[in-house]
C-alpha positions in Angstrom: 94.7 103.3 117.1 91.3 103.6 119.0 89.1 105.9 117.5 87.4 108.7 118.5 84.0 108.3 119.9 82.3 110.0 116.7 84.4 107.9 114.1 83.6 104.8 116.0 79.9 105.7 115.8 80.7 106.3 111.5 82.3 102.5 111.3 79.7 101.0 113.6 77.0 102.8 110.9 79.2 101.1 108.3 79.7 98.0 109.5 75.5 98.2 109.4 75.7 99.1 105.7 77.9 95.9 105.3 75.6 93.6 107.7 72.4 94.9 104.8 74.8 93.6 101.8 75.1 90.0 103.9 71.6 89.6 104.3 71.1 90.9 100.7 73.4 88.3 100.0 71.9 85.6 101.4 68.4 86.2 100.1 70.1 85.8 96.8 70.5 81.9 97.7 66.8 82.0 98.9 64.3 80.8 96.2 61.6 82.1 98.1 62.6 85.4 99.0 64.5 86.0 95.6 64.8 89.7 95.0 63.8 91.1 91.3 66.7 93.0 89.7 65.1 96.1 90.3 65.1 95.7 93.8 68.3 94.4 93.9 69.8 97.5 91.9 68.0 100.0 94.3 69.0 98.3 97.5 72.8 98.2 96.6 72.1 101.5 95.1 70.8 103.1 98.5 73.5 101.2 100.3 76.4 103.1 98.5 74.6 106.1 98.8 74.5 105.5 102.6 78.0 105.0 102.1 79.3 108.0 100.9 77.3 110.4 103.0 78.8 108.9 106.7 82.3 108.6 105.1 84.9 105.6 105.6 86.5 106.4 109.0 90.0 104.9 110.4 91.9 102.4 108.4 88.9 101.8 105.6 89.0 105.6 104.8 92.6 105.9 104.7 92.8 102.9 102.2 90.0 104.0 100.0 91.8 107.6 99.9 95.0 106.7 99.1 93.5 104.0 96.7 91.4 105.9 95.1 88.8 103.2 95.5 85.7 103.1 93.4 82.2 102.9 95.2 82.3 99.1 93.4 85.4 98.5 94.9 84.5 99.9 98.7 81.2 97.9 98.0 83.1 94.3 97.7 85.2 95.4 101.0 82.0 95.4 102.8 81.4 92.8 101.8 84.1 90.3 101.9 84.5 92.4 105.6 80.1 90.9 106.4 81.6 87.9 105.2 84.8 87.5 107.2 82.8 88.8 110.6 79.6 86.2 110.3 81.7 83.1 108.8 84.9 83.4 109.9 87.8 82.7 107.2 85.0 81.2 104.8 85.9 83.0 101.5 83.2 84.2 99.1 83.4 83.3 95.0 83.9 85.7 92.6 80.3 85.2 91.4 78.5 85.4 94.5 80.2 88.9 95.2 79.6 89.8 91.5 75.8 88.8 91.3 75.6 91.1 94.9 76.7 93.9 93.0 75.5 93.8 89.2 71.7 92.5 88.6 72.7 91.4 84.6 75.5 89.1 82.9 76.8 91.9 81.4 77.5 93.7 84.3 79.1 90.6 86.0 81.1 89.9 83.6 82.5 93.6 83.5 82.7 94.0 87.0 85.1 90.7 87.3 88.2 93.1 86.9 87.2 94.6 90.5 89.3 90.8 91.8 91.3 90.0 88.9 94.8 89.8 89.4 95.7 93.1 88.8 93.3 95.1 90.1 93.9 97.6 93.0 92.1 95.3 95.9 94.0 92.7 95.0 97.5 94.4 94.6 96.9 96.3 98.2 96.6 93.3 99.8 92.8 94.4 100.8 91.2 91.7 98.7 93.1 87.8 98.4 92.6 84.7 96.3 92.2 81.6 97.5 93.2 80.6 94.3 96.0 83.4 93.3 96.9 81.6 90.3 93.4 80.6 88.8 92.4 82.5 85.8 88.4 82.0 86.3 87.4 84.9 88.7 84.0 84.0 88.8 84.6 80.8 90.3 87.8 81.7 92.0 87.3 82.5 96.0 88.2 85.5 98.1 88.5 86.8 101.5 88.9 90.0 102.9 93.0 90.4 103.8 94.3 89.7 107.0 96.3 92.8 107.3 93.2 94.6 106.9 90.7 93.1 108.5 92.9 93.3 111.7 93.1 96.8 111.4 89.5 97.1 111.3 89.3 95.4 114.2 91.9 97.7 115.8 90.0 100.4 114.7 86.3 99.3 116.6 88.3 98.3 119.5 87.1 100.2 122.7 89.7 102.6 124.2 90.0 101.2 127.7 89.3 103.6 131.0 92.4 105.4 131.7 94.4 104.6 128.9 96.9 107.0 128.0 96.5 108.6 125.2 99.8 109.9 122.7 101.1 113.3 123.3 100.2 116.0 120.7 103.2 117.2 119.0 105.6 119.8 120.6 106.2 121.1 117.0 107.1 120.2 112.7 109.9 119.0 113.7 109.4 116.2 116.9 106.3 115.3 114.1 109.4 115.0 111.0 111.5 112.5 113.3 108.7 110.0 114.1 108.1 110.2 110.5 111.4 109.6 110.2 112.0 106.5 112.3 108.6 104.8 110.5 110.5 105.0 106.7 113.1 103.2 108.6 110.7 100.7 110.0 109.5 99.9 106.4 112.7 100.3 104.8 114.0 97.4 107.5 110.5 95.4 106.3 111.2 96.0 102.6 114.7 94.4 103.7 113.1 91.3 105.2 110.6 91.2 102.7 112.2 91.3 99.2 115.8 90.2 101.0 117.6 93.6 100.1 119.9 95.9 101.9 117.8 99.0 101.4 120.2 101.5 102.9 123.7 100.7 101.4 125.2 103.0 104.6 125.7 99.7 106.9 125.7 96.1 106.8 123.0 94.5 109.2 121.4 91.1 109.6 117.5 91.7 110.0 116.2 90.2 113.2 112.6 90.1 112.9 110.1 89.2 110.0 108.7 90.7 107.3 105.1 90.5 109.3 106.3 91.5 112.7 108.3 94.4 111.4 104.9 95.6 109.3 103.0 95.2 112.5 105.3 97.8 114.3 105.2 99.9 111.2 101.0 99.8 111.6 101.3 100.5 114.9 103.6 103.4 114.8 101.6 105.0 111.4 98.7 104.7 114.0 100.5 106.5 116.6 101.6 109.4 114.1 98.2 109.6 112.7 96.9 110.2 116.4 99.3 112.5 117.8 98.9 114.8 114.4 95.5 115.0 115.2 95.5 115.4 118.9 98.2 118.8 118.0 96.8 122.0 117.7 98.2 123.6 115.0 99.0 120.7 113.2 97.5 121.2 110.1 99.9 124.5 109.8 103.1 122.1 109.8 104.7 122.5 106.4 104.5 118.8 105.4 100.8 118.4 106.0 100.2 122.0 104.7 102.0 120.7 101.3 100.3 117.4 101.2 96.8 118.9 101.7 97.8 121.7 99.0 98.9 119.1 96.3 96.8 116.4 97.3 99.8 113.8 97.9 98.7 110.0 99.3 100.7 108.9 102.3 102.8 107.0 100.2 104.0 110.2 98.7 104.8 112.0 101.6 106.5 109.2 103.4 109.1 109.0 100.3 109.2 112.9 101.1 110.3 112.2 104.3 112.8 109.2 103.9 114.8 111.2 101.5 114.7 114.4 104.0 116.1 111.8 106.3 118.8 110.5 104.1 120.0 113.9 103.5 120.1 115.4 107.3 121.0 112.0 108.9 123.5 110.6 106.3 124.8 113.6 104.0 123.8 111.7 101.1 120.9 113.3 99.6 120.2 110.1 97.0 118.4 107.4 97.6 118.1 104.7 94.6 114.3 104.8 93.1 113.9 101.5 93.7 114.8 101.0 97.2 112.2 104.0 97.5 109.5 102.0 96.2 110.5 99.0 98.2 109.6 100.4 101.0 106.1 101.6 100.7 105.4 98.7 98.7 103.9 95.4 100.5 104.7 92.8 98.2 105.8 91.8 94.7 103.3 92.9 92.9 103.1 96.2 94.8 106.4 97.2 93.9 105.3 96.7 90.1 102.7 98.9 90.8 103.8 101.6 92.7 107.0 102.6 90.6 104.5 104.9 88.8 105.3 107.3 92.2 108.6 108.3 91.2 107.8 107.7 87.2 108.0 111.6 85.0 104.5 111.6 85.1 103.6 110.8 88.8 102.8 113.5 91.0 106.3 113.6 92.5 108.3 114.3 89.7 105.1 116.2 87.8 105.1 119.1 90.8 108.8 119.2 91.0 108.9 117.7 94.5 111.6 115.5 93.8 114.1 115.0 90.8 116.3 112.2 89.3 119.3 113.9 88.1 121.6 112.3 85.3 125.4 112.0 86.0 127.3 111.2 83.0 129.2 109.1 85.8 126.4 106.9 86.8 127.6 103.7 84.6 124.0 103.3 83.6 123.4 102.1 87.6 119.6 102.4 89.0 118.4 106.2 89.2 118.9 108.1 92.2 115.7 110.2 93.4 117.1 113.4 95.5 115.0 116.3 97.1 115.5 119.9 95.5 116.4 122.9 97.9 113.3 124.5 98.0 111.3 121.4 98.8 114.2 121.1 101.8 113.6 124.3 102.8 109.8 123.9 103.0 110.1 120.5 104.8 112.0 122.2 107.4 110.0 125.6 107.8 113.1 127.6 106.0 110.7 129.1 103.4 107.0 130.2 104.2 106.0 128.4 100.7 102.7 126.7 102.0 101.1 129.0 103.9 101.9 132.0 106.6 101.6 129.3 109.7 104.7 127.4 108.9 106.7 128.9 111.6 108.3 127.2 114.4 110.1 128.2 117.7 113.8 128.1 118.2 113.3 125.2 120.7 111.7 122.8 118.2 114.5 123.7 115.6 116.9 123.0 118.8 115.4 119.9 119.0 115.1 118.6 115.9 119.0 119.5 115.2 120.1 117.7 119.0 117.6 114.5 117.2 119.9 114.1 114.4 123.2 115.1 115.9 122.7 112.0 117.8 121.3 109.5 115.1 125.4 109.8 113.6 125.4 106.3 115.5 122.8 104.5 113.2 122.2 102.1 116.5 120.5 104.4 118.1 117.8 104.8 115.8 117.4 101.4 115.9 117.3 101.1 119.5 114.8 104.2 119.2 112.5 102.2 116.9 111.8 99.8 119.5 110.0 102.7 122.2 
């Protein structure tokens, strides 16, 4: 996704923030021009600053949001992201990046859990190790993610004359059923990925790779996140309403989605926890992780969004995560229980209803993945 002409502006401001840390950087391995700690501290320290007041645009914004990245942890993006611009795939060591961002040993030494193993960057895929298994993080290298740093680059690309640009949504519903066919673009990447069948309705043999089938998945998130904001009254469609009100990451609203899905599309309101976490999960590591989603005290489960009932049938098989009727109702625009806006016109309802009358041949959504 291009973006707009002011957010472009914001990441080209940013990507000037993260050209000052190279330079800063560099002047670290010049005797001559050796900053004192004081200025060090105060040049990093207006750099953040800067940071925070133009705001993360595009794909960096989205990732520090759902994240809930630290200033630290936006600060080694920029820059591994200086880095991977000037020098190509030339990784940086934990110790140059460290000494960047902490003038004392004490600090360096604390600040090492911003790449350890576990640490967010690392288990996002934002940050890698050369080195993934060595225990020394000063000395071990890292680069900015591919993943990531191609998104960036999607993100400053220019948007060329005459392109044509997505069409805003016709209502909650057209916006629900491209929702709806990404969680079944990452459900069919969790497949390829961890070698599951995530759905359990149909046998398949997954064509493409893990990394093609995430690039799609990118590309339509893009496409969502650009038609949502191209439509008018967007912001009035219950699911976005409900996510702005309780604060839920993308990750939460997309297992929102996939279960409304399961339930309209397949009758089957249950989807097993983990299969859920699969999918918005990009590797191993992730899936660890991320099971805190649907966990009793994640937000989920906290605001009664979702539930895990207990069948004294079950035969002690993996937890099955289902949507309650209210949060059904809302999701559809039943119930006003978000705000007075969340109304929509019989022909969007029509829609919505012909959509999944149709998808009763799981090909089709398939085939429909591939527009």
């Amino acid at each position: 996704m291009s973006l707009t002409i002011q957010d472009r502006e914001r990441l080209k401001r940013i990507l000037d923030l993260s050209d000052r840390l190279g330079r800063l950087r560099r002047r670290l391995k010049d005797a001559e021009h050796l900053p004192t700690a004081t200025e060090l501290r105060e040049e990093v320290r207006s750099i953040a600053g800067s940071v925070v007041s133009i705001g993360l645009p595009g794909v960096l914004g989205r990732l520090a949001d759902d994240r809930h990245l630290s200033p630290q942890e936006v600060m080694v993006l920029l820059i591994l992201l200086n880095r991977r611009i000037e020098g190509g795939g030339n990784p940086l060591t934990g110790r140059e990046i460290l000494t960047l961002l902490f003038p004392s040993a004490y600090g360096i030494l604390s600040g090492a859990a911003l790449l350890a193993a576990g640490a967010p960057l690392r288990v996002c895929g934002a940050v890698t190790a050369v080195e993934p298994d060595a225990d020394d993080v000063l000395e071990s290298r890292y680069r900015l993610g591919d993943e990531l740093f191609r998104a960036i680059e999607r993100d400053a690309r220019p948007r060329p004359d005459g392109e044509r640009r997505p069409a805003p949504y016709r209502g909650h519903f057209e916006y629900l059923a491209e929702l709806g066919r990404l969680t079944t673009l990452l459900f069919r990447r969790a497949n390829a990925a961890f070698e599951v069948d995530p759905f359990g309705h149909h046998a398949f043999e997954e064509t493409e790779s893990a990394a093609q089938l995430d690039r799609r998945a990118g590309y339509l998130a893009d496409r969502v996140r650009t038609r949502l904001a191209a439509t008018e009254r967007g912001e009035s469609f219950p699911l976005v309403a409900l996510a702005r009100r309780l604060h839920l990451a993308e990750d939460e609203q997309l297992i929102l989605v996939a279960l409304l899905v399961q339930e309209c599309l397949y009758g089957n309101p249950g989807i097993e926890s983990v299969d859920l976490v699969r999918m918005v999960a990009r590797s191993e590591e992730d899936v660890l992780r991320k099971r805190a989603l649907l966990e009793p005290g994640g937000r989920l489960r906290r605001e009664g969004l979702v539930e895990v009932p207990v069948s004294p049938d079950d035969g002690g098989g993996p937890p099955e995560v289902v949507l309650p009727r209210w949060v059904v109702s809302t999701l559809l625009g039943e119930r006003e229980r978000v705000g007075s806006d969340a109304a929509f016109d019989p022909d969007a309802r029509l829609e919505f209803h012909e959509y999944l009358k149709g998808l009763d041949d799981s090909d089709r959504f398939f085939r429909d993945l591939g527009e």
